[in-house]
CHARMM internal coordinates of N, CA and C (Angstrom, degrees):
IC EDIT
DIST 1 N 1 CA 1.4564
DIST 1 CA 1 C 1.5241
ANGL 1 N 1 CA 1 C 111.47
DIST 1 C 2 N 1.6669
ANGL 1 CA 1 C 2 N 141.43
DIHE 1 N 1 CA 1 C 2 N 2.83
DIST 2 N 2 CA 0.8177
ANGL 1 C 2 N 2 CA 148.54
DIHE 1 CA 1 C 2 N 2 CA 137.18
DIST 2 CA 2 C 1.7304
ANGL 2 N 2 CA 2 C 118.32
DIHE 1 C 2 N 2 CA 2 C -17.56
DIST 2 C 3 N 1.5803
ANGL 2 CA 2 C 3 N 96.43
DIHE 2 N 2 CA 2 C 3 N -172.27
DIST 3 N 3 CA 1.2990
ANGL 2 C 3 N 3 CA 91.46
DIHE 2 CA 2 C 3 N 3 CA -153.93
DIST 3 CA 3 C 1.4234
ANGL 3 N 3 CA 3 C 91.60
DIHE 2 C 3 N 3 CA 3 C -97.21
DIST 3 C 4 N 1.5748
ANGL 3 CA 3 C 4 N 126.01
DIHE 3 N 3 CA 3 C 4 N 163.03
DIST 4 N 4 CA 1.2237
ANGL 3 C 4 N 4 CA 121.09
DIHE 3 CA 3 C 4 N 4 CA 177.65
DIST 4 CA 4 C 1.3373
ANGL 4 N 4 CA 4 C 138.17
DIHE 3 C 4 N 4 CA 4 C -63.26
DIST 4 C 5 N 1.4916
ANGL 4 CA 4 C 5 N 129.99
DIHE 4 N 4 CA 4 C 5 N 165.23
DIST 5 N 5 CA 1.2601
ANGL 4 C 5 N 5 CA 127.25
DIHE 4 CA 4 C 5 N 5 CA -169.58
DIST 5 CA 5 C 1.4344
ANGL 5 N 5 CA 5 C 121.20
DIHE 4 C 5 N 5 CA 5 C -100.40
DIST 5 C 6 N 1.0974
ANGL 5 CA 5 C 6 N 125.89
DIHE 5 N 5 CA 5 C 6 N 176.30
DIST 6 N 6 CA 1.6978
ANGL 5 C 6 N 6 CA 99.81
DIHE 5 CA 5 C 6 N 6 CA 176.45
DIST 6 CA 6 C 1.3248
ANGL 6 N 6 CA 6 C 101.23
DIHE 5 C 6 N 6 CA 6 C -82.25
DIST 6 C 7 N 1.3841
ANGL 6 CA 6 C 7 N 128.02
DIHE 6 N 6 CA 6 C 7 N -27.29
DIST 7 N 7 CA 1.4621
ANGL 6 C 7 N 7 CA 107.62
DIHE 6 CA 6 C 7 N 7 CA -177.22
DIST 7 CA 7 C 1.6613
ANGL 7 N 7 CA 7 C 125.91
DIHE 6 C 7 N 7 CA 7 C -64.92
DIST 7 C 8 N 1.6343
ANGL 7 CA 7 C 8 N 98.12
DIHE 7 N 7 CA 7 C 8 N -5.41
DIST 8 N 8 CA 1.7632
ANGL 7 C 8 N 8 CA 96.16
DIHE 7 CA 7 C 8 N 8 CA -176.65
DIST 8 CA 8 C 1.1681
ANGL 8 N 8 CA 8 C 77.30
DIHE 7 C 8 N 8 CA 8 C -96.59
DIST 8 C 9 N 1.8224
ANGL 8 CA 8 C 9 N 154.52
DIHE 8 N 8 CA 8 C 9 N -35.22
DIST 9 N 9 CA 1.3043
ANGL 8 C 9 N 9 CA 121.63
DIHE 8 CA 8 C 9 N 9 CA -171.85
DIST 9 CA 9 C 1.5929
ANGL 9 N 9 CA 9 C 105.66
DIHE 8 C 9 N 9 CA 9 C -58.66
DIST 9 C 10 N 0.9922
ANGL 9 CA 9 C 10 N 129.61
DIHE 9 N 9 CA 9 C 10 N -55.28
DIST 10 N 10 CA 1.5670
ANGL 9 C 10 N 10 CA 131.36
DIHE 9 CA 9 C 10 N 10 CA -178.63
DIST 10 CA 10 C 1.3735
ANGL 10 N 10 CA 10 C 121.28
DIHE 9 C 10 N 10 CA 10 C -45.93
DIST 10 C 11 N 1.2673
ANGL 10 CA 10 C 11 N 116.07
DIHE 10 N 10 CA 10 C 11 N -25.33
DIST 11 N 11 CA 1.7421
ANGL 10 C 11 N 11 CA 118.86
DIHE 10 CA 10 C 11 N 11 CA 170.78
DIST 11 CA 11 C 1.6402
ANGL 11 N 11 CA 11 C 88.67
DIHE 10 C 11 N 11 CA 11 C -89.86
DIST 11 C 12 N 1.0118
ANGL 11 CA 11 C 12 N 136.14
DIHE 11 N 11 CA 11 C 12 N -43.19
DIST 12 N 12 CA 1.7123
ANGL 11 C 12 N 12 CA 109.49
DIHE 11 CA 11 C 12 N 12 CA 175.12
DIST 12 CA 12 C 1.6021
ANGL 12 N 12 CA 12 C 115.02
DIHE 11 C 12 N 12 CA 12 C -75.81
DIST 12 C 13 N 1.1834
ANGL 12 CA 12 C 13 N 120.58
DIHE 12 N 12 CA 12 C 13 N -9.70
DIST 13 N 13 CA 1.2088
ANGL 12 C 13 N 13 CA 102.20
DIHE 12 CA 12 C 13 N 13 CA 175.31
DIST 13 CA 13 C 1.4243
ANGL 13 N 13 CA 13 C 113.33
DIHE 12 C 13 N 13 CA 13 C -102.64
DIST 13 C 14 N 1.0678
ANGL 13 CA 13 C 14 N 129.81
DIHE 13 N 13 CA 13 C 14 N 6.17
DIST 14 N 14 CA 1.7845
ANGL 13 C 14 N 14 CA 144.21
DIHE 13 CA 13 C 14 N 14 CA 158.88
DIST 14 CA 14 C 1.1598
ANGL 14 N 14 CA 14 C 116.95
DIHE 13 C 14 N 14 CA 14 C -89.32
DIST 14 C 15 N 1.6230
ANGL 14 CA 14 C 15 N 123.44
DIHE 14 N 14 CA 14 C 15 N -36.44
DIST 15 N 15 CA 1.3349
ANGL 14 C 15 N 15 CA 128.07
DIHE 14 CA 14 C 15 N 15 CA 135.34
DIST 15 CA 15 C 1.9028
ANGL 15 N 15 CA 15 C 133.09
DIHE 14 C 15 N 15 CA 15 C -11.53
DIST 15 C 16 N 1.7406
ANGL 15 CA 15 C 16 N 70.70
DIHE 15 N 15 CA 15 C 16 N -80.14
DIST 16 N 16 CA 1.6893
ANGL 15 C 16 N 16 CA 90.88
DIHE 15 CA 15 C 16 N 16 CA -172.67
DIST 16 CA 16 C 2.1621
ANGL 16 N 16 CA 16 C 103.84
DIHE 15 C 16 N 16 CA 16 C -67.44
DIST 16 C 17 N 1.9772
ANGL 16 CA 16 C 17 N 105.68
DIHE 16 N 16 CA 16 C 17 N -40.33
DIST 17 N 17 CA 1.4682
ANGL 16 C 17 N 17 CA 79.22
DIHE 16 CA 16 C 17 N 17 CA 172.99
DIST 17 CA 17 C 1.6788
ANGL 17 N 17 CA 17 C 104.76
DIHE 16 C 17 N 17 CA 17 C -80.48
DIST 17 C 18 N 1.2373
ANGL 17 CA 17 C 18 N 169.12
DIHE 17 N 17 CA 17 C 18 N 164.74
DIST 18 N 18 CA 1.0736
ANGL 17 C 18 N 18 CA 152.48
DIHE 17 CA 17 C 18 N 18 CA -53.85
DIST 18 CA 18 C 0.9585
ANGL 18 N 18 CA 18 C 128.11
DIHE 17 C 18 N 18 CA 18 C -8.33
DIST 18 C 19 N 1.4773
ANGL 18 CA 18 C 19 N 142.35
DIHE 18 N 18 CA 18 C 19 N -33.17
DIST 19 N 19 CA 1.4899
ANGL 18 C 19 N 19 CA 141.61
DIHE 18 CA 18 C 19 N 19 CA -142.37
DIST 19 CA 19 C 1.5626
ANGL 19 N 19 CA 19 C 94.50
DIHE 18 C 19 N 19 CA 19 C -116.69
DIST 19 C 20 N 1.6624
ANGL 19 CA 19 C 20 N 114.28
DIHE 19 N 19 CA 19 C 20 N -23.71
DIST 20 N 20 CA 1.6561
ANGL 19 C 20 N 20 CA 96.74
DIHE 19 CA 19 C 20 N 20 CA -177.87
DIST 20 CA 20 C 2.1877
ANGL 20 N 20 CA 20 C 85.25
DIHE 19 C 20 N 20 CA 20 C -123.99
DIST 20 C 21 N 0.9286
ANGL 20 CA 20 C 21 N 110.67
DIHE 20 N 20 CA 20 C 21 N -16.75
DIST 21 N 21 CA 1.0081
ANGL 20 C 21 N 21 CA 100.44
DIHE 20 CA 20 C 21 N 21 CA -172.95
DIST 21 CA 21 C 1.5482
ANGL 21 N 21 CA 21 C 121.95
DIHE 20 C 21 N 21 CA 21 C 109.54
DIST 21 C 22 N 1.3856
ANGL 21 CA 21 C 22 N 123.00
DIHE 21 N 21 CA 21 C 22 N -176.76
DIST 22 N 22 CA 2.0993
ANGL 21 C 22 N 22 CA 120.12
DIHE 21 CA 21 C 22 N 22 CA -175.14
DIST 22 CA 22 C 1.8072
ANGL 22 N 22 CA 22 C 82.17
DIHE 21 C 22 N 22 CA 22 C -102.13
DIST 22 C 23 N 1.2760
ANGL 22 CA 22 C 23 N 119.89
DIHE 22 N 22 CA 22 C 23 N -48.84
DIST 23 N 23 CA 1.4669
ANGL 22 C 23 N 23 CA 120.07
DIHE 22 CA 22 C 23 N 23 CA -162.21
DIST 23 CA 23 C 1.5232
ANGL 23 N 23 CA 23 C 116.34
DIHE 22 C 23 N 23 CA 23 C -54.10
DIST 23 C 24 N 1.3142
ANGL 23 CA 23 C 24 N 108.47
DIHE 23 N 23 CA 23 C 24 N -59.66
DIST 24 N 24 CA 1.4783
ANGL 23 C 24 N 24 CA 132.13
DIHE 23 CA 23 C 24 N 24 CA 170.37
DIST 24 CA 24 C 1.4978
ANGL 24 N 24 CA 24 C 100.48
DIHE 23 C 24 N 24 CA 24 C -50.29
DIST 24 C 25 N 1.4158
ANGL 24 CA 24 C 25 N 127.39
DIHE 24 N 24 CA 24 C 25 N -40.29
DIST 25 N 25 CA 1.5704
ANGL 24 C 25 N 25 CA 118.66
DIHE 24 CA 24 C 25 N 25 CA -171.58
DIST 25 CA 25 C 1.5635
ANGL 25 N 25 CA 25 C 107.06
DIHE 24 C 25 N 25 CA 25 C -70.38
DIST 25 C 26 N 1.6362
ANGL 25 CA 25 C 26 N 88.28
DIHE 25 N 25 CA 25 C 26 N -41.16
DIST 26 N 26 CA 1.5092
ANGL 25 C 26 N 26 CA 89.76
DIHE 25 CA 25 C 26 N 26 CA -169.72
DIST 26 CA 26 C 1.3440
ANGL 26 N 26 CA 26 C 110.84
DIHE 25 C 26 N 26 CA 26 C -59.58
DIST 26 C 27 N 1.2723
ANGL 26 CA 26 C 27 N 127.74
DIHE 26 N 26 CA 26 C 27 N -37.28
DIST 27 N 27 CA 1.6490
ANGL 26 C 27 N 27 CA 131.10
DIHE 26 CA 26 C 27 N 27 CA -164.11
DIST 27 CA 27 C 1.4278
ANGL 27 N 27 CA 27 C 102.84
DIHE 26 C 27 N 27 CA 27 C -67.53
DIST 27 C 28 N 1.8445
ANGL 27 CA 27 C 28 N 122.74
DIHE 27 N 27 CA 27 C 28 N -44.78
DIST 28 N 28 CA 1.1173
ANGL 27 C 28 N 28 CA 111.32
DIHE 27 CA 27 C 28 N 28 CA -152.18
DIST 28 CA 28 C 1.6162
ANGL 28 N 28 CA 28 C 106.57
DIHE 27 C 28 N 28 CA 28 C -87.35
DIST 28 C 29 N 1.5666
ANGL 28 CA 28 C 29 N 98.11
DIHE 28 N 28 CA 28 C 29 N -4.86
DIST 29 N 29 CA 2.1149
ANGL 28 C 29 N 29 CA 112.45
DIHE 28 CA 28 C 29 N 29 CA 172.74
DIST 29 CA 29 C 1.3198
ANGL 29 N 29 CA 29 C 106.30
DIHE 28 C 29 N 29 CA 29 C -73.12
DIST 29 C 30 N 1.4827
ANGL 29 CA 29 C 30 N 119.50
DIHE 29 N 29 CA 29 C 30 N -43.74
DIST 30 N 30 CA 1.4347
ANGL 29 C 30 N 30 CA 128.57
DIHE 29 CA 29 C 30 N 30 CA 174.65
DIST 30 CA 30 C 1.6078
ANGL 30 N 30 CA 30 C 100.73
DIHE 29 C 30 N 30 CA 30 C -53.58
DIST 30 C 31 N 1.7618
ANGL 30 CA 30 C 31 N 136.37
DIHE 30 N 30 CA 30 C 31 N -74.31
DIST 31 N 31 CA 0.8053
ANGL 30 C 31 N 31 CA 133.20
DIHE 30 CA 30 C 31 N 31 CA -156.67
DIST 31 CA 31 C 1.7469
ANGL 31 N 31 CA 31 C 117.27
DIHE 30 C 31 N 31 CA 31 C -78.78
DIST 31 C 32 N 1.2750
ANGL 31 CA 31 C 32 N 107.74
DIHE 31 N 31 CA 31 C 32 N 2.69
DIST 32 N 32 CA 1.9098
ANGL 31 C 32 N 32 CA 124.57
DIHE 31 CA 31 C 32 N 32 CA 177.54
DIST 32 CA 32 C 1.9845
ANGL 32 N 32 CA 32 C 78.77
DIHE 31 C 32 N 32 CA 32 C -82.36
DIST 32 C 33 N 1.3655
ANGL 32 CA 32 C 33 N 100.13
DIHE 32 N 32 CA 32 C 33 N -84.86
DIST 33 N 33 CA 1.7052
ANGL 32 C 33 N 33 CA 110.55
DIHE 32 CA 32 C 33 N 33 CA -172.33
DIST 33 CA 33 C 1.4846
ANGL 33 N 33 CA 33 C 108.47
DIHE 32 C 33 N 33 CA 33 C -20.31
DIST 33 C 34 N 1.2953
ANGL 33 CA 33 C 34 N 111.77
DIHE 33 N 33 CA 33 C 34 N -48.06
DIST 34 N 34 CA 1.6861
ANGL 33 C 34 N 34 CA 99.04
DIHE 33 CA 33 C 34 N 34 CA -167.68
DIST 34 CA 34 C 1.4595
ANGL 34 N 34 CA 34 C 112.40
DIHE 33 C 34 N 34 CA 34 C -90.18
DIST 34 C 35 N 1.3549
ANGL 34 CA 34 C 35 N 133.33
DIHE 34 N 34 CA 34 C 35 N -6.93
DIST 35 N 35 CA 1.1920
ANGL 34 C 35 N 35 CA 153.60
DIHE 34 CA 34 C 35 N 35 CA 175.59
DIST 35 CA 35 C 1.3785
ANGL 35 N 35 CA 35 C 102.59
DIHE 34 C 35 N 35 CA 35 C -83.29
DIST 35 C 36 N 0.9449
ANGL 35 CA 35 C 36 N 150.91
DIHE 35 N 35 CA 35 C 36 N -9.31
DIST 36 N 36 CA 2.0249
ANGL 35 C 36 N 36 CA 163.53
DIHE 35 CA 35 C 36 N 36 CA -88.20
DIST 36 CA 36 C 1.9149
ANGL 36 N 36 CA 36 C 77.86
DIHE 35 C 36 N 36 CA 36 C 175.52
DIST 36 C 37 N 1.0087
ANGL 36 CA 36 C 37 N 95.10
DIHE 36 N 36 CA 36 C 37 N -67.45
DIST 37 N 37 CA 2.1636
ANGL 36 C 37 N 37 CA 101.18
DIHE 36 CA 36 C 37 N 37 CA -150.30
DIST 37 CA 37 C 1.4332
ANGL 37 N 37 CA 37 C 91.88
DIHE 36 C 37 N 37 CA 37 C -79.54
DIST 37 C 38 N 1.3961
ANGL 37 CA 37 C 38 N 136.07
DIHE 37 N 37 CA 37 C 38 N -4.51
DIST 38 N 38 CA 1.3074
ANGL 37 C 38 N 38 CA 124.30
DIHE 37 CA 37 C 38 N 38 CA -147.72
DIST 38 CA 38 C 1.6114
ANGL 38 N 38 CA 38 C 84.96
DIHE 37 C 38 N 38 CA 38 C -126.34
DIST 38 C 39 N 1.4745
ANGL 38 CA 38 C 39 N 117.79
DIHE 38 N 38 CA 38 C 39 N -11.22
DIST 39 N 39 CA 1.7851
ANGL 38 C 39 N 39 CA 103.68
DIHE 38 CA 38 C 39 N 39 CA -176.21
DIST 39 CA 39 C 1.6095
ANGL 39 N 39 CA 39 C 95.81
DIHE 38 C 39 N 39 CA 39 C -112.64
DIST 39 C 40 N 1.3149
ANGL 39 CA 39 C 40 N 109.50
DIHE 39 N 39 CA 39 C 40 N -16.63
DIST 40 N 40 CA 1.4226
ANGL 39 C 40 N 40 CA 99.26
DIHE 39 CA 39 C 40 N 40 CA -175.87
DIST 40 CA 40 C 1.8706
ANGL 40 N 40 CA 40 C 107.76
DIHE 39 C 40 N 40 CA 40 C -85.45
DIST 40 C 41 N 1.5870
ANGL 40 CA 40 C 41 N 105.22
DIHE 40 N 40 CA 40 C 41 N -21.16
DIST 41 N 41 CA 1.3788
ANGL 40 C 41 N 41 CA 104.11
DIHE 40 CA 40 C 41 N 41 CA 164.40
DIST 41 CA 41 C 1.3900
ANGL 41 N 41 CA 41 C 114.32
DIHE 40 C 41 N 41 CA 41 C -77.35
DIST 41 C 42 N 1.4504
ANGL 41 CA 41 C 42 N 117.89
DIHE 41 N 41 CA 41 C 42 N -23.46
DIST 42 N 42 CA 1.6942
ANGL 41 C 42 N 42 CA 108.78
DIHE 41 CA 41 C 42 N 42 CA 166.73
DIST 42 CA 42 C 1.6611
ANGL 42 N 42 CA 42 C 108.20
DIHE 41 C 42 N 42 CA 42 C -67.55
DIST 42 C 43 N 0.8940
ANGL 42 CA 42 C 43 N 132.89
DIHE 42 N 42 CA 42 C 43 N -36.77
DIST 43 N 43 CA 1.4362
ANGL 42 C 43 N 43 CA 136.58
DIHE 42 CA 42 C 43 N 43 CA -164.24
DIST 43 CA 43 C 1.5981
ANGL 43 N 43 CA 43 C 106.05
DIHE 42 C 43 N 43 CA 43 C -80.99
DIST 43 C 44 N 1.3760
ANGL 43 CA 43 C 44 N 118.77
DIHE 43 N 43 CA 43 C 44 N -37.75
DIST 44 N 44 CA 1.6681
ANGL 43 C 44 N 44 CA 122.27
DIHE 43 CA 43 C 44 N 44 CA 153.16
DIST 44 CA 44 C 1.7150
ANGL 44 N 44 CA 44 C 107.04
DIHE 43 C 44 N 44 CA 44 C -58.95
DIST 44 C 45 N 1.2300
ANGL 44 CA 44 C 45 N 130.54
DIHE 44 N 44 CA 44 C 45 N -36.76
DIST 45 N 45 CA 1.6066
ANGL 44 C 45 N 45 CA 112.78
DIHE 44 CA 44 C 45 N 45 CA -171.23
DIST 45 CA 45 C 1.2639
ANGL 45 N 45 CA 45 C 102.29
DIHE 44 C 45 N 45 CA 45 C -77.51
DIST 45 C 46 N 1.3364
ANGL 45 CA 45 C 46 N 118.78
DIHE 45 N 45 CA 45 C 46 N -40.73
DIST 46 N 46 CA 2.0360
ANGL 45 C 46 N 46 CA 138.85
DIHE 45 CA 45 C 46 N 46 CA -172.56
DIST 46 CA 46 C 1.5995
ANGL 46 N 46 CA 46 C 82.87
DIHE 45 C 46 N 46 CA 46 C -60.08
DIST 46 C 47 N 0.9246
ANGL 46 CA 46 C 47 N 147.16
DIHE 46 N 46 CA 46 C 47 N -53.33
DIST 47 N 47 CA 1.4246
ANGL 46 C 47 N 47 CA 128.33
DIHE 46 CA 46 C 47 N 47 CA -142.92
DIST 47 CA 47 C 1.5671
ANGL 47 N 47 CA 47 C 108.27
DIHE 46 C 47 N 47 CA 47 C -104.73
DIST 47 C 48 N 1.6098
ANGL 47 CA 47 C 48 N 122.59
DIHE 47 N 47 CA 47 C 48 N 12.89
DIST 48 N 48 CA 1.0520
ANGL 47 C 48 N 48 CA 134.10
DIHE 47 CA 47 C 48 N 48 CA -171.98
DIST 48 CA 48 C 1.1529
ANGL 48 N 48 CA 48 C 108.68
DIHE 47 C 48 N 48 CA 48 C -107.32
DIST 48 C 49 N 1.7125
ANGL 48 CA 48 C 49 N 116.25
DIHE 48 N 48 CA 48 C 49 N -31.31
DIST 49 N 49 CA 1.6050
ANGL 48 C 49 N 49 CA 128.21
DIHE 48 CA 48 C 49 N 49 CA 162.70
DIST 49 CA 49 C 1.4852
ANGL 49 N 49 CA 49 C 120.58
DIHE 48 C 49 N 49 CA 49 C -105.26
DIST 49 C 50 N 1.5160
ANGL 49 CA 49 C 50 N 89.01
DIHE 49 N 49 CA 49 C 50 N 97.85
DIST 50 N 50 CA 1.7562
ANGL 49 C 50 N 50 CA 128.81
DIHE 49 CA 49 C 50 N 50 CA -173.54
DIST 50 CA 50 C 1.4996
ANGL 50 N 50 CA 50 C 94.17
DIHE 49 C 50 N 50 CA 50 C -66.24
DIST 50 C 51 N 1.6806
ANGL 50 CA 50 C 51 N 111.59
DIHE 50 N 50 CA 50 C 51 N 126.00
DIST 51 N 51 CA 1.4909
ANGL 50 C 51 N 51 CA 113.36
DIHE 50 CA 50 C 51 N 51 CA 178.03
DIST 51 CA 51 C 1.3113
ANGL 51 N 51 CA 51 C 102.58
DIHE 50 C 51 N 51 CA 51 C -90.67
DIST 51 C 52 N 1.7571
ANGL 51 CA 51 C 52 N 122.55
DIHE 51 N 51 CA 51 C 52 N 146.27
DIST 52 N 52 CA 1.1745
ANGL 51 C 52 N 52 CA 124.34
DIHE 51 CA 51 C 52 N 52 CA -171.85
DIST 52 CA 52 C 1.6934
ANGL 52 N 52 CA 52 C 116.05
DIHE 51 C 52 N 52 CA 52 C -56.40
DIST 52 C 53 N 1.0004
ANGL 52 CA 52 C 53 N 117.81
DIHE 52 N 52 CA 52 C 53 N 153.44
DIST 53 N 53 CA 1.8055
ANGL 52 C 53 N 53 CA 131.30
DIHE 52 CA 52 C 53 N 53 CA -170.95
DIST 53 CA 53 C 1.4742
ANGL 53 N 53 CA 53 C 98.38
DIHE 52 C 53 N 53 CA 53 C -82.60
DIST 53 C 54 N 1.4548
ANGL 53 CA 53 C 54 N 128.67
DIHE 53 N 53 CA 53 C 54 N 151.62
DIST 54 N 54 CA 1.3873
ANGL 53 C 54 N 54 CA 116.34
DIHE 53 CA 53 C 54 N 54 CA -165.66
DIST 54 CA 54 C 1.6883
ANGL 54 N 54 CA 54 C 100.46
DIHE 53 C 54 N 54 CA 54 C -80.16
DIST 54 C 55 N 1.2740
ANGL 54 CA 54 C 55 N 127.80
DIHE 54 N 54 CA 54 C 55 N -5.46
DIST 55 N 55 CA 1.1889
ANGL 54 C 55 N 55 CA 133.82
DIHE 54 CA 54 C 55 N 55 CA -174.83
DIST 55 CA 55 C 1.6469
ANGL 55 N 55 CA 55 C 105.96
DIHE 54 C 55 N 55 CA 55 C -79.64
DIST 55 C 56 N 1.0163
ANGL 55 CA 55 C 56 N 117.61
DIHE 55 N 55 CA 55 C 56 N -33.67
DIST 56 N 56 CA 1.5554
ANGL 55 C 56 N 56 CA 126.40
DIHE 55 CA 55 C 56 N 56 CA 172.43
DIST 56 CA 56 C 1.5850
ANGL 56 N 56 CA 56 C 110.16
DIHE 55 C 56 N 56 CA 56 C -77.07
DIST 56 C 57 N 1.3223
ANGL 56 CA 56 C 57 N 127.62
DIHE 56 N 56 CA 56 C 57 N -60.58
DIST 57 N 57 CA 0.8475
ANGL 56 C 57 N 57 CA 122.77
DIHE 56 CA 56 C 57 N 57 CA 155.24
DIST 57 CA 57 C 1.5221
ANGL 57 N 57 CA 57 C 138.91
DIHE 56 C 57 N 57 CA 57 C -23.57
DIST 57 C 58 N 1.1282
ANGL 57 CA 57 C 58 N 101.10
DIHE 57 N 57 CA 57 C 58 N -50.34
DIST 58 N 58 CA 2.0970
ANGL 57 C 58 N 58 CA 95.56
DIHE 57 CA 57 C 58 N 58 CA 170.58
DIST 58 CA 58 C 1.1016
ANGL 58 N 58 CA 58 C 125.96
DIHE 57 C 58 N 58 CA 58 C -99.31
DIST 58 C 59 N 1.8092
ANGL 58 CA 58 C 59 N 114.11
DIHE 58 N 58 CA 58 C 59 N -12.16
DIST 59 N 59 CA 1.4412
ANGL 58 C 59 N 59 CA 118.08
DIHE 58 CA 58 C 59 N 59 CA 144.47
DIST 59 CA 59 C 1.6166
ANGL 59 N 59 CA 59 C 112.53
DIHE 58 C 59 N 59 CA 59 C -37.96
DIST 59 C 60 N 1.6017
ANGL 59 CA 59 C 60 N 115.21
DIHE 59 N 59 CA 59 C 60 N -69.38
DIST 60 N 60 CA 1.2264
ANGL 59 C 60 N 60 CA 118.66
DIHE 59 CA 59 C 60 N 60 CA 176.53
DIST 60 CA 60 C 1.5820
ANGL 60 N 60 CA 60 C 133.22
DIHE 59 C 60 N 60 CA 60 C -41.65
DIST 60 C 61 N 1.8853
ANGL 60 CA 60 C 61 N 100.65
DIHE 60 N 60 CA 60 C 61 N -29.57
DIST 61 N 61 CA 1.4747
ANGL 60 C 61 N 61 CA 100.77
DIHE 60 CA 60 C 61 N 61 CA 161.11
DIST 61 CA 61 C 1.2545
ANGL 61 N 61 CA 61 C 133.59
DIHE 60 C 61 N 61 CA 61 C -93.50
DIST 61 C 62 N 1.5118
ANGL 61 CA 61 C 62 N 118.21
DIHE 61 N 61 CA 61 C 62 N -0.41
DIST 62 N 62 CA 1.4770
ANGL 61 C 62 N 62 CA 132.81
DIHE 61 CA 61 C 62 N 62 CA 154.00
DIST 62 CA 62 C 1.3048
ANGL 62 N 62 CA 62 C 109.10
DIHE 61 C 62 N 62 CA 62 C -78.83
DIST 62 C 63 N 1.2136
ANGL 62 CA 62 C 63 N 136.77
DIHE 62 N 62 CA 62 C 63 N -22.49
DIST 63 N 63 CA 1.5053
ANGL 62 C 63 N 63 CA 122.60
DIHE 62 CA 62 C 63 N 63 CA 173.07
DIST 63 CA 63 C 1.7215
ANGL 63 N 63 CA 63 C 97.75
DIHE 62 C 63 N 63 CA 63 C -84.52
DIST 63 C 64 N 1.1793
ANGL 63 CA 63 C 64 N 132.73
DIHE 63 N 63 CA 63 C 64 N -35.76
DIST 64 N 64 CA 1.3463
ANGL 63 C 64 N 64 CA 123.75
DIHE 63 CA 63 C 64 N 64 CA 179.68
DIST 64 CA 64 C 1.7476
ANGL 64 N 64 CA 64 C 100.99
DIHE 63 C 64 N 64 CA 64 C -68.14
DIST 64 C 65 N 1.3783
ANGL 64 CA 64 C 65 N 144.28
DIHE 64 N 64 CA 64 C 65 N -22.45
DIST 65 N 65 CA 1.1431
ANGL 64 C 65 N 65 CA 129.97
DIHE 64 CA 64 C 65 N 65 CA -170.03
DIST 65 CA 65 C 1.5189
ANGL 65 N 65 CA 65 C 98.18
DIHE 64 C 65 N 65 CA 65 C -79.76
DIST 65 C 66 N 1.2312
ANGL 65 CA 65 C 66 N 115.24
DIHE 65 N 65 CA 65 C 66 N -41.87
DIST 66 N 66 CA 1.7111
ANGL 65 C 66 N 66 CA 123.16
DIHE 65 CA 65 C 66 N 66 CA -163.41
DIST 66 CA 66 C 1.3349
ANGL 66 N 66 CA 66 C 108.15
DIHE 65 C 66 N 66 CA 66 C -52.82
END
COOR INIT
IC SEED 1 N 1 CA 1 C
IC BUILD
């Protein structure tokens, strides 16, 4: 009852390609990958627009009171 072997990973993964297929795997690796490159490039644009410091911030609402 230990943990598995590689040979039971290999009967599930001959398993799993029969049942959806190499084509279908391939598409849904393609569409994980670009979903992968497409949040880590959101997370590079997000981290490029620095939210104001609360010190800037109430400067900005003392110049709006004046």
């Amino acid at each position: 009852m230990g943990s598995l072997s590689i040979w039971h990973w290999l009967i599930v993964l001959v398993i799993v390609m029969l049942v959806f297929g190499t084509k279908k795997l391939r598409n849904i690796g393609e569409d994980l990958g670009g979903a992968v490159k497409g949040f880590k490039q959101g997370m590079k644009e997000g981290g490029e627009d620095k939210p104001a410091t609360p010190a800037q911030t109430l400067e900005g609402q003392a110049r709006e009171k004046d």
